[in-house]
C-alpha positions, 0 to 999 in steps of 0.5 A: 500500500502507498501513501494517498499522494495529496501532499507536495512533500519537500524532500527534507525527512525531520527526525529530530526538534529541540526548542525552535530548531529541527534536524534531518536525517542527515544531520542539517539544523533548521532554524523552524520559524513555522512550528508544523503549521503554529501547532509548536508552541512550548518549542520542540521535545520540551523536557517537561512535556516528555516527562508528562507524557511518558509519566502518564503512558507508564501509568495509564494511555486511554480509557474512554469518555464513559468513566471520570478523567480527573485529568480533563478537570485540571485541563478545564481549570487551568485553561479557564484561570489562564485564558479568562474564561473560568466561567465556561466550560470545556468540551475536549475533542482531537483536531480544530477542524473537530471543534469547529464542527462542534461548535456550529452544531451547538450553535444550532442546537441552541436557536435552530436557525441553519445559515451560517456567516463567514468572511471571504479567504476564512479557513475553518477546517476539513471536516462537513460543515467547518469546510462549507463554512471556509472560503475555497471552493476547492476543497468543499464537495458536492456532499457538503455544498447544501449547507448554507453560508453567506460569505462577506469580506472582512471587516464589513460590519453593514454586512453583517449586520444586513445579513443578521437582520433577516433573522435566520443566521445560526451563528458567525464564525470567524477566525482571531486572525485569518491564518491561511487567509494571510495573516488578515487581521480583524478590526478591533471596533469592526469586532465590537460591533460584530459582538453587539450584532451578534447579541441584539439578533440572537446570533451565536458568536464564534471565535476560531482561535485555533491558529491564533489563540494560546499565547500566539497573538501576545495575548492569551486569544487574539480576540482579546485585543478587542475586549469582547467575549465570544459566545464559543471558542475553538481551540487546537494547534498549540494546545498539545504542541504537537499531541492531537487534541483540541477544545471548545469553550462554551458560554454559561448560556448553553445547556448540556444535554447527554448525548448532545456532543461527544467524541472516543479519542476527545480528551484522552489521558495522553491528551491531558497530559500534553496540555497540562504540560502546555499550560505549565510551560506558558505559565513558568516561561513567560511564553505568552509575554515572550511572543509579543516581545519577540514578536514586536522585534521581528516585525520591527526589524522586518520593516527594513526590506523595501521588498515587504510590500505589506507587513501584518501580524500580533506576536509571533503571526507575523505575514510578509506580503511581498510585491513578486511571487514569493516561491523562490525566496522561500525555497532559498530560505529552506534549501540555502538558509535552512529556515522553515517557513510557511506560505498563504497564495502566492505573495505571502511568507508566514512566520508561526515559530513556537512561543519560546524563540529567543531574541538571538534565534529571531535576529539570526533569522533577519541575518538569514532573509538578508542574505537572500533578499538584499 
C-alpha cells in the first residue's frame, strides 16, 4: 500500500526538534520559524512535556469518555484561570477542524436557525460543515455544498449586520486572525460591533482561535485585543504542541444535554497530559509575554526590506506580503538558509515559530532573509 499522494512533500525527512530548531536525517539544523503549521508552541521535545507524557503512558494511555478523567478537570481549570474564561466550560475533542464542527452544531442546537456567516479567504477546517463554512471552493464537495453560508469580506460590519437582520443566521464564525487567509487581521471596533450584532439578533458568536489563540497573538486569544467575549471558542494547534487534541469553550448560556456532543479519542489521558504540560510551560516561561516581545522585534526589524510590500501580524503571526511571487525566496530560505517557513497564495511568507524563540534565534533569522533578499 502507498501513501494517498495529496501532499507536495519537500524532500527534507525531520527526525529530530529541540526548542525552535529541527534536524534531518542527515544531520542539517533548521532554524523552524513555522512550528508544523503554529501547532509548536512550548518549542520542540520540551523536557517537561516528555516527562508528562511518558509519566502518564507508564501509568495509564486511554480509557474512554464513559468513566471520570480527573485529568480533563485540571485541563478545564487551568485553561479557564489562564485564558479568562473560568466561567465556561470545556468540551475536549482531537483536531480544530473537530471543534469547529462542534461548535456550529451547538450553535444550532441552541436557536435552530441553519445559515451560517463567514468572511471571504476564512479557513475553518476539513471536516462537513467547518469546510462549507471556509472560503475555497476547492476543497468543499458536492456532499457538503447544501449547507448554507453567506460569505462577506472582512471587516464589513453593514454586512453583517444586513445579513443578521433577516433573522435566520445560526451563528458567525470567524477566525482571531485569518491564518491561511494571510495573516488578515480583524478590526478591533469592526469586532465590537460584530459582538453587539451578534447579541441584539440572537446570533451565536464564534471565535476560531485555533491558529491564533494560546499565547500566539501576545495575548492569551487574539480576540482579546478587542475586549469582547465570544459566545464559543475553538481551540487546537498549540494546545498539545504537537499531541492531537483540541477544545471548545462554551458560554454559561448553553445547556448540556447527554448525548448532545461527544467524541472516543476527545480528551484522552495522553491528551491531558500534553496540555497540562502546555499550560505549565506558558505559565513558568513567560511564553505568552515572550511572543509579543519577540514578536514586536521581528516585525520591527522586518520593516527594513523595501521588498515587504505589506507587513501584518500580533506576536509571533507575523505575514510578509511581498510585491513578486514569493516561491523562490522561500525555497532559498529552506534549501540555502535552512529556515522553515510557511506560505498563504502566492505573495505571502508566514512566520508561526513556537512561543519560546529567543531574541538571538529571531535576529539570526533577519541575518538569514538578508542574505537572500538584499
Amino acid at each position: 500500500m502507498k501513501l494517498f499522494d495529496v501532499y507536495p512533500l519537500f524532500d527534507i525527512n525531520v527526525v529530530k526538534g529541540k526548542g525552535c530548531k529541527v534536524w534531518d536525517d542527515k544531520g542539517n539544523e533548521y532554524l523552524d520559524l513555522y512550528g508544523g503549521h503554529a501547532v509548536i508552541s512550548i518549542g520542540h521535545s520540551h523536557p517537561h512535556y516528555v516527562e508528562m507524557i511518558n509519566h502518564q503512558l507508564s501509568q495509564l494511555g486511554f480509557y474512554s469518555n464513559s468513566v471520570v478523567n480527573k485529568l480533563q478537570q485540571q485541563v478545564a481549570e487551568r485553561l479557564g484561570e489562564m485564558s479568562g474564561y473560568k466561567d465556561y466550560s470545556l468540551f475536549l475533542i482531537n483536531t480544530g477542524a473537530e471543534a469547529n464542527e462542534n461548535a456550529l452544531k451547538l450553535a444550532s442546537f441552541h436557536n435552530g436557525r441553519k445559515r451560517m456567516v463567514s468572511f471571504l479567504k476564512s479557513f475553518h477546517g476539513r471536516t462537513s460543515a467547518a469546510v462549507r463554512v471556509t472560503d475555497n471552493p476547492k476543497i468543499i464537495a458536492p456532499i457538503n455544498a447544501s449547507i448554507d453560508v453567506t460569505y462577506l469580506a472582512l471587516n464589513d460590519i453593514d454586512g453583517v449586520r444586513t445579513e443578521l437582520e433577516k433573522g435566520d443566521v445560526c451563528a458567525v464564525i470567524i477566525e482571531g486572525i485569518q491564518g491561511v487567509g494571510g495573516i488578515k487581521i480583524p478590526d478591533n471596533k469592526f469586532m465590537q460591533e460584530l459582538r453587539e450584532a451578534c447579541t441584539q439578533t440572537g446570533t451565536i458568536l464564534i471565535l476560531d482561535e485555533i491558529q491564533s489563540g494560546y499565547g500566539r497573538s501576545g495575548k492569551f486569544f487574539a480576540h482579546q485585543y478587542a475586549g469582547i467575549r465570544p459566545d464559543i471558542i475553538t481551540v487546537a494547534k498549540g494546545i498539545g504542541n504537537g499531541f492531537p487534541m483540541a477544545g471548545v469553550l462554551i458560554s454559561p448560556m448553553f445547556i448540556p444535554v447527554y448525548g448532545m456532543l461527544g467524541t472516543t479519542f476527545g480528551g484522552n489521558h495522553l491528551a491531558c497530559s500534553a496540555a497540562l504540560a502546555v499550560l505549565d510551560v506558558m505559565q513558568e516561561e513567560h511564553l505568552i509575554e515572550n511572543a509579543a516581545k519577540v514578536g514586536a522585534h521581528l516585525m520591527n526589524e522586518l520593516k527594513q526590506f523595501p521588498q515587504i510590500k505589506e507587513l501584518r501580524g500580533e506576536g509571533l503571526m507575523i505575514g510578509m506580503e511581498f510585491a513578486e511571487p514569493i516561491k523562490e525566496i522561500r525555497s532559498r530560505l529552506l534549501f540555502e538558509q535552512k529556515v522553515f517557513t510557511g506560505v498563504s497564495g502566492t505573495h505571502v511568507i508566514r512566520l508561526l515559530p513556537p512561543l519560546c524563540l529567543t531574541m538571538a534565534e529571531a535576529d539570526e533569522f533577519i541575518l538569514r532573509l538578508k542574505k537572500v533578499l538584499l
